[in-house]
C-alpha positions as CSV (number, residue, x, y, z in Angstrom):
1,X,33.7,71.6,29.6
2,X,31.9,68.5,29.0
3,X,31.4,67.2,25.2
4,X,28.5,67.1,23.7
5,X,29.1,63.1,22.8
6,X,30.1,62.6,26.8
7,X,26.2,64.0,27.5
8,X,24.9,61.9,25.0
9,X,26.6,58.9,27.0
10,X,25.2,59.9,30.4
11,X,22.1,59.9,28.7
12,X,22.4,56.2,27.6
13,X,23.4,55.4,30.4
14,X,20.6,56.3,31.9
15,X,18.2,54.8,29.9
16,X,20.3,51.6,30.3
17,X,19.1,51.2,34.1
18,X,15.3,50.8,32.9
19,X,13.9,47.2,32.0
20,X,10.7,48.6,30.0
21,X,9.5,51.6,28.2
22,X,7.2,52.4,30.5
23,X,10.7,52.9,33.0
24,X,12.0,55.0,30.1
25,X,9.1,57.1,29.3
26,X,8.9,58.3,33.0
27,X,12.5,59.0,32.5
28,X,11.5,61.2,29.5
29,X,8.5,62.7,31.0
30,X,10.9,63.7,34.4
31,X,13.2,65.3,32.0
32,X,10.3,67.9,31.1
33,X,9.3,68.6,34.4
34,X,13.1,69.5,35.0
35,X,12.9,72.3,32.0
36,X,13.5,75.6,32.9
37,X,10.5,78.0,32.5
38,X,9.9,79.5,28.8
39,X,9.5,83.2,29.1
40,X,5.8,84.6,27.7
41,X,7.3,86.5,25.2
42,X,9.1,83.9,23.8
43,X,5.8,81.8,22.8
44,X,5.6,83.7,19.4
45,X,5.5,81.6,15.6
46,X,8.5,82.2,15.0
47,X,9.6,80.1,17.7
48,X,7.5,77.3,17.0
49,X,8.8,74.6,15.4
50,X,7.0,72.9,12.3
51,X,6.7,69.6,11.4
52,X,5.8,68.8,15.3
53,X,1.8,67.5,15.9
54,X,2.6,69.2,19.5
55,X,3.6,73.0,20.0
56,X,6.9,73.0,20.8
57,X,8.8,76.6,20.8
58,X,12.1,77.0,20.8
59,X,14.3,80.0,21.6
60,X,18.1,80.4,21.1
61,X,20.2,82.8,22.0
62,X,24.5,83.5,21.7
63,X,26.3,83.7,25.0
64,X,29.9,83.4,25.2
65,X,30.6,81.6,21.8
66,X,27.8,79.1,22.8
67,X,24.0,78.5,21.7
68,X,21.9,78.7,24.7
69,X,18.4,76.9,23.8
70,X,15.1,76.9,25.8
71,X,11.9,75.4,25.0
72,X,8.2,74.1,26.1
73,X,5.9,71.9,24.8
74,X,2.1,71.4,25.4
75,X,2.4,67.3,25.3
76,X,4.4,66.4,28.4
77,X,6.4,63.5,26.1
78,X,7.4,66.2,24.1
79,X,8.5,68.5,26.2
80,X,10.7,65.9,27.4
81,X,12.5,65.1,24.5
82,X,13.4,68.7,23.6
83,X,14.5,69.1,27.5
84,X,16.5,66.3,26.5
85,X,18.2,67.9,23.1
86,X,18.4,70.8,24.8
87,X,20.4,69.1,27.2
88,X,22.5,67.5,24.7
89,X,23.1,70.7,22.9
90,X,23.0,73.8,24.6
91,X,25.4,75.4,26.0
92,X,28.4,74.3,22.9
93,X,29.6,76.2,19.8
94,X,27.7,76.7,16.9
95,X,30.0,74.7,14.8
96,X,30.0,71.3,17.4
97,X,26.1,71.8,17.2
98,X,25.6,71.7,13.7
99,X,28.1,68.6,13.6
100,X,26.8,66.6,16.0
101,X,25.7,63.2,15.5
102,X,22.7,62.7,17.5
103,X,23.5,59.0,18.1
104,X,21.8,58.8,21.4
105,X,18.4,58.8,19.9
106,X,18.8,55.4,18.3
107,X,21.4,54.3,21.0
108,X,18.5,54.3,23.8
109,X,15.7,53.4,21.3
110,X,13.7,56.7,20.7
111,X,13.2,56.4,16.7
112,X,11.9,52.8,17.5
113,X,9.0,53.5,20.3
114,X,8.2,56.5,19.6
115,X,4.8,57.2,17.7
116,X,6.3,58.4,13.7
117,X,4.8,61.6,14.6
118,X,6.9,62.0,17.7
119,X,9.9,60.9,15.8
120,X,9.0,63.1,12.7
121,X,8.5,66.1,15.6
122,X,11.8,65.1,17.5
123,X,13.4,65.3,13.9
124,X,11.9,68.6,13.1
125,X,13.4,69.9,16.5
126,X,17.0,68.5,16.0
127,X,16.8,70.4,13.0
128,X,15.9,73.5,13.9
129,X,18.2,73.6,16.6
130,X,21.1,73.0,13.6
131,X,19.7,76.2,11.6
132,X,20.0,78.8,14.8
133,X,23.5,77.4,15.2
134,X,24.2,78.0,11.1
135,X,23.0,81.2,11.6
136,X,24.8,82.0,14.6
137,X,27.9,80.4,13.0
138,X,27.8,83.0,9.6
139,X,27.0,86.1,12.4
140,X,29.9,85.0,14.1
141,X,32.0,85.3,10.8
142,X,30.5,88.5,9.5
């Protein structure tokens, strides 16, 4: 199974074959239109994750000993950097999600050029993601 950090490298090196942001933002905004369908009964407040300017819900579920997440986003930009978390973190062990170091954020520049509001959102979804894993971690125990 591939590592969380070895997806986070793929992703850097993906952004490393674009010159501009404009390159990288297209990447971002392809990574969107890649995400799987959200299912209607899924779009509910408790999915929705605060501190984002853009609706963004979030689902997770426990398969196997591994969080599965999906999401959707109204702002295309958005939705492709939770398709890109996801991506990252789906898919692994509760405890190898909630210690992760997200380094590919800063590696490929996303704090830097995004709006603070996208950044404060991306933060906000990083986050969440890290609680469902806690609280799939303590179900697991109990």
């Amino acid at each position: 199974m591939i590592t969380i950090n070895e997806i986070q490298d793929e992703i850097i090196d993906e952004f490393s074959f674009f010159d501009d942001w404009m390159g990288k933002y297209e990447h971002i905004i392809e990574q969107g239109k890649e995400l799987a369908p959200l299912a209607k009964s899924y779009y509910v407040d408790e999915n929705l994750v605060k501190g984002c300017v853009s609706q963004v819900w979030l689902h997770s579920s426990m398969e196997d000993g591994s969080v599965k997440f999906e999401a959707d986003s109204d702002a295309i930009i958005t939705k492709g950097l939770v398709a890109m978390v996801i991506r990252v973190l789906s898919g692994h062990p509760p405890e190898e999600i909630f210690n992760a170091n997200l380094y590919f954020v800063d590696e490929v520049g996303l704090r830097e050029h995004l709006s603070p509001n996208r950044s404060n959102g991306l933060v906000a979804m990083i986050k969440k993601m890290k609680t469902y894993a806690v609280g799939f971690s303590v179900k697991q125990e109990n």
